[in-house]
N, C-alpha and C positions, 0 to 999 in steps of 0.2 A: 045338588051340591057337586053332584059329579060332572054335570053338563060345566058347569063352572070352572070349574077345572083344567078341564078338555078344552074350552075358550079360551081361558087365558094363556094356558099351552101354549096352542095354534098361534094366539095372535103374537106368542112371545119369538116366536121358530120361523113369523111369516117373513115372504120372501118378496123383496122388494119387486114392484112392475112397473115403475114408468118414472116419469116426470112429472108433476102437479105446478097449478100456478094459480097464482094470485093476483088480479091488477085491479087497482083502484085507480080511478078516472077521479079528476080533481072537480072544484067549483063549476058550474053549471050542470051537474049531472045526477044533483041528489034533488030531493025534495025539498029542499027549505025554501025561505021568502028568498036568502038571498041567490041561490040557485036560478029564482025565476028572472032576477034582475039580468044576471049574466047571461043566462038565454039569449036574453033582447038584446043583451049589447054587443054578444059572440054567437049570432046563429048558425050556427052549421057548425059551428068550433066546438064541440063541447066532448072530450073522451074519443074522438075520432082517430087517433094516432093510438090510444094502447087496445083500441077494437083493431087497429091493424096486426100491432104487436100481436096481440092474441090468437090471430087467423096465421100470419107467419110461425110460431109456433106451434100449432096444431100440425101443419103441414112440414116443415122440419125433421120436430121431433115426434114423427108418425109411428116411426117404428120403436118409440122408446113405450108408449100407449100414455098418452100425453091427457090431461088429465086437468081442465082448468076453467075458471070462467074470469069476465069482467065484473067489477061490481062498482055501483055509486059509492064515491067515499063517505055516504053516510048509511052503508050496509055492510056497517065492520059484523056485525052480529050473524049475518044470514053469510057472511065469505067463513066465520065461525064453526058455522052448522056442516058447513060445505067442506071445509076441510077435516072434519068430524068425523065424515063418511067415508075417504079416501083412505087409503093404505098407510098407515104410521110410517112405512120404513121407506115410502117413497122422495126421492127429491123435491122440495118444493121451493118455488121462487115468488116472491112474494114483489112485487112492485109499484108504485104509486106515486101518481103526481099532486102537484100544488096539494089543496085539501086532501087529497087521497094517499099522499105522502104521511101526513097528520095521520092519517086512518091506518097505513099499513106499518108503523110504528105501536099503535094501538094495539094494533090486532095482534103483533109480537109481543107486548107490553102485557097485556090485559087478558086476551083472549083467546092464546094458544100458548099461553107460557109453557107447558111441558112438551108441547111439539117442538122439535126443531126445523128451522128452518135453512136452507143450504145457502139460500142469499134472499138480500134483502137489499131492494135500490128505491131512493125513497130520490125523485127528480122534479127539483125546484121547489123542496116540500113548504109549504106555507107557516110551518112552526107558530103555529098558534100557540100551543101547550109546549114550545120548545123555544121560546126567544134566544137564548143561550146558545143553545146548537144541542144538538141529537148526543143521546149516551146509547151505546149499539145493546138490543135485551142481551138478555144471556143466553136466550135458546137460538141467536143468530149467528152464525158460523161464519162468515162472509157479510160485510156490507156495505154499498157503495153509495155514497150522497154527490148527485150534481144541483150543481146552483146556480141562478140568475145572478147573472153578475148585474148591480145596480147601473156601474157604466157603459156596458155594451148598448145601452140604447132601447127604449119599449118599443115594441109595435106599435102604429098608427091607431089600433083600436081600442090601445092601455088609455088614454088620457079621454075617450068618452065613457070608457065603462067604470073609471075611477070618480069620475063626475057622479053618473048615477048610482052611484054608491055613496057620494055624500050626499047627493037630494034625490031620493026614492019618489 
C-alpha cells in the first residue's frame, strides 16, 4: 500500500521532459482492403510527408528530448499504449491526415480522454464519423483543421484512384 502511495506521489510531483508526438498517416498505410487499393493507385505516396514531419521534429526539438512515433491511421490503439508510457506532464502533439485525421480525433475522443493534449492538427481529415465538421474533445487545448478545398483542383492521380474505388 505504501509502494502505492509513493507512486502516485511521484507521478503527481513529476516533472515534465520533452515534447511527445503523435502522427497518423492517412489511407494507404493501414491494413484494410481498401489500404491495398490506394497502394496501387498511389505508390510511393502513402505517409511519406508526416515520416518527414517526424524526422524534422526529432532533430529540431532534440534538445527538448522529443519523444514520438508515426502510426497507420488504423493503429489508434497501439499510438494509445504508446502515449501510455510517456511522461503525463509532457507536451504532446497529436497530428493526422485524410484517414488519420479520423484516427487522431479518435484517439482524443476515445482513447486518451484524460490526457491532455497541447495541439491537435487533423489535415484534410476525411470525416467519415464527422460529415458535419469536427467538435474539438475536451482534453485538446489547441486545434487546427486544414482542408482540401473541393475547387482548388485534384491531382492527376485523384480520378484513377477514385475509379478503382468504384470498380475493385
Amino acid at each position: 500500500a505504501l509502494f502505492m502511495v509513493l507512486a502516485t506521489a511521484t507521478a503527481a510531483y513529476a516533472v515534465p521532459t520533452g515534447l511527445d508526438y503523435v502522427f497518423f498517416t492517412g489511407l494507404g498505410t493501414g491494413s484494410s482492403p481498401l489500404d491495398h487499393i490506394a497502394n496501387a493507385s498511389f505508390q510511393g505516396k502513402s505517409g511519406e510527408g508526416l515520416q518527414s514531419l517526424a524526422q524534422e521534429f526529432d532533430a529540431t526539438f532534440a534538445a527538448q528530448h522529443v519523444s514520438g512515433r508515426v502510426f497507420p491511421w488504423d493503429q489508434e490503439s497501439a499510438a494509445a499504449d504508446f502515449v501510455r508510457s510517456l511522461n503525463r506532464l509532457d507536451e504532446l502533439v497529436v497530428v493526422g491526415h485524410s484517414f488519420g485525421g479520423d484516427s487522431a480525433l479518435e484517439f482524443a475522443n476515445t482513447l486518451t480522454p484524460g490526457r491532455p493534449i497541447d495541439l491537435l492538427v487533423t489535415l484534410d481529415a476525411a470525416c467519415v464519423l464527422c460529415p458535419g465538421g469536427t467538435v474539438k474533445p475536451a482534453n485538446v487545448l489547441q486545434e487546427v483543421e486544414l482542408y482540401h478545398t473541393p475547387n482548388a483542383g485534384d491531382s492527376p492521380l485523384v480520378p484513377p484512384f477514385l475509379e478503382r474505388l468504384s470498380n475493385p
